[in-house]
N, C-alpha and C positions, 0 to 999 in steps of 0.2 A: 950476423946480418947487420949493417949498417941503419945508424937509424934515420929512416926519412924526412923528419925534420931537422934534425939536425943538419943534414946534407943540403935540403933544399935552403934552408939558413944563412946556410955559408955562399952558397950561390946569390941570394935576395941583395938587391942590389936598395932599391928604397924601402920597400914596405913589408910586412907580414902582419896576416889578420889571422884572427881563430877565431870562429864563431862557433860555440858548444849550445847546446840543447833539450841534451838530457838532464833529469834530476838522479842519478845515479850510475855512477863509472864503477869501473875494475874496486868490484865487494871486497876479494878478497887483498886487494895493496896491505902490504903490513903498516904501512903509515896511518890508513883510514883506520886501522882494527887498533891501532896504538888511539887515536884520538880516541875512539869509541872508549878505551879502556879510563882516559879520564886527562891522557897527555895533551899537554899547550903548549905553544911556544912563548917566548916573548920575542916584542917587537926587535932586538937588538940580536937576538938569534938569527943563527944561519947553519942548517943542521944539515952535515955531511951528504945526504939523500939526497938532495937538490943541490948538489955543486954539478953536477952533469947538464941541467939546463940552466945553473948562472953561466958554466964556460960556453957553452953555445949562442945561448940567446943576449949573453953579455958581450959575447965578441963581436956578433951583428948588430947590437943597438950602440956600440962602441963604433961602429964604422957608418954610425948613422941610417941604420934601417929604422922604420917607424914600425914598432910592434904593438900591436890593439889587439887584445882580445873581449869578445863582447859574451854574456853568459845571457841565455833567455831560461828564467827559471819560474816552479812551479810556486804559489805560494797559498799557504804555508808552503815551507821551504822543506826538503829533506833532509834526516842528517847527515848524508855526502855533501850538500849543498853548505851548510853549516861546517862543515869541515875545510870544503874549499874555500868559504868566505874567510874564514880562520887563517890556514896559510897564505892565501894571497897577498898579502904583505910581501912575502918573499920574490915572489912576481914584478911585485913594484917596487920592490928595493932594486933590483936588476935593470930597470929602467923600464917595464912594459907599462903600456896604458891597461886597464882591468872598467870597466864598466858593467851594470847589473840590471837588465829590464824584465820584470814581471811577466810571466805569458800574456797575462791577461791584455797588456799594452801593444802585445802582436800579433794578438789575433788578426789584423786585419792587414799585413805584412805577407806579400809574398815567399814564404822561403824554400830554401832547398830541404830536402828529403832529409839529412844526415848532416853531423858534424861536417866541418872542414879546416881547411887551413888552404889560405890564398896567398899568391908570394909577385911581390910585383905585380897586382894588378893583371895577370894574364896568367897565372899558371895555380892548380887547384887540387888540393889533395883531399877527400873524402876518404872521412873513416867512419866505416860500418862496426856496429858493436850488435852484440847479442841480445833477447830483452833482458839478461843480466848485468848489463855494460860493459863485458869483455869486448874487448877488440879483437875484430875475426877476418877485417880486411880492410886494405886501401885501394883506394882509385885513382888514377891522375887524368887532368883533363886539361886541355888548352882548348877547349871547343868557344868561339866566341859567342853563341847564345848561353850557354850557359856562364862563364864569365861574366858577360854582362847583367845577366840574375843575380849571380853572387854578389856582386860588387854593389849592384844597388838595394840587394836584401842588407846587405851589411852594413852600408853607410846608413839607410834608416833608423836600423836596431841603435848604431850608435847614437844618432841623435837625436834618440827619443829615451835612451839609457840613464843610468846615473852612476858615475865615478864610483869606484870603488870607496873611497873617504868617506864618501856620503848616505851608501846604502846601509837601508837599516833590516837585517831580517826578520821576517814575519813568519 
């Protein structure tokens, strides 16, 4: 099965946003259970796992798509969160923006129910995860009220967020 962001990617003509939510994804990724084990990267790595979204997300930010992804997390932080703050480097070596806002800064932010990924401003892919944070399903939607929600839950979060450079975990 083809993978949907990737496909939707190559489509995105200006933008792609992600905005995640949870404080804990896919337990078992053998990349998470490697950190857990005590593995790090260094900043100058680029470790084979992730060449699948540098060619993707690298070939749309290369044709000038604007890629932000915003994280709304719990804090103290989890150690999935602590993992991903870790690798995101690799994210932003690829050219994405990465931003980090504390829940407690969103409480008062409308959002949608579930992760997403928005692509050009009008088209919207929701993914439903388990309370384990397996991924159990997608949704696509062009519905303009909901669009209009997303986009304005999204651009809030971002700027009220702070750059990945700058976030410090707690």
């Amino acid at each position: 099965m083809a993978n949907p962001i990737a496909s939707a990617m190559a489509e995105a003509k200006f933008s792609a946003v992600h905005l995640e939510m949870r404080d804990n994804y896919t337990p078992n990724d053998p990349q998470f259970q490697r950190y857990r084990e005590g593995l790090r990267y260094r900043p100058d790595e680029r470790p084979e796992w992730f060449q699948h979204w540098t060619d993707f997300a690298g070939e749309a930010i290369g044709r000038g798509v604007v890629m932000r992804r915003a994280r709304i997390v719990s804090e103290p932080v989890t150690e999935y969160i602590r993992y991903e703050h870790h690798v995101t480097f690799l994210n932003v070596a690829v050219g994405e923006q990465v931003r980090w806002l504390p829940r407690r800064s969103a409480a008062d932010i409308a959002l949608p129910g579930s992760d997403l990924w928005m692509f050009d401003d009008s088209k919207i892919m929701f993914t439903f995860f388990s309370g384990d944070g397996d991924v159990v399903d997608r949704e696509w939607t062009a519905e303009p009220d909901v669009v209009r929600l997303v986009k304005s839950a999204f651009e809030t979060v971002w700027h009220r967020a702070t750059p990945h450079k700058d976030y410090v975990l707690k």
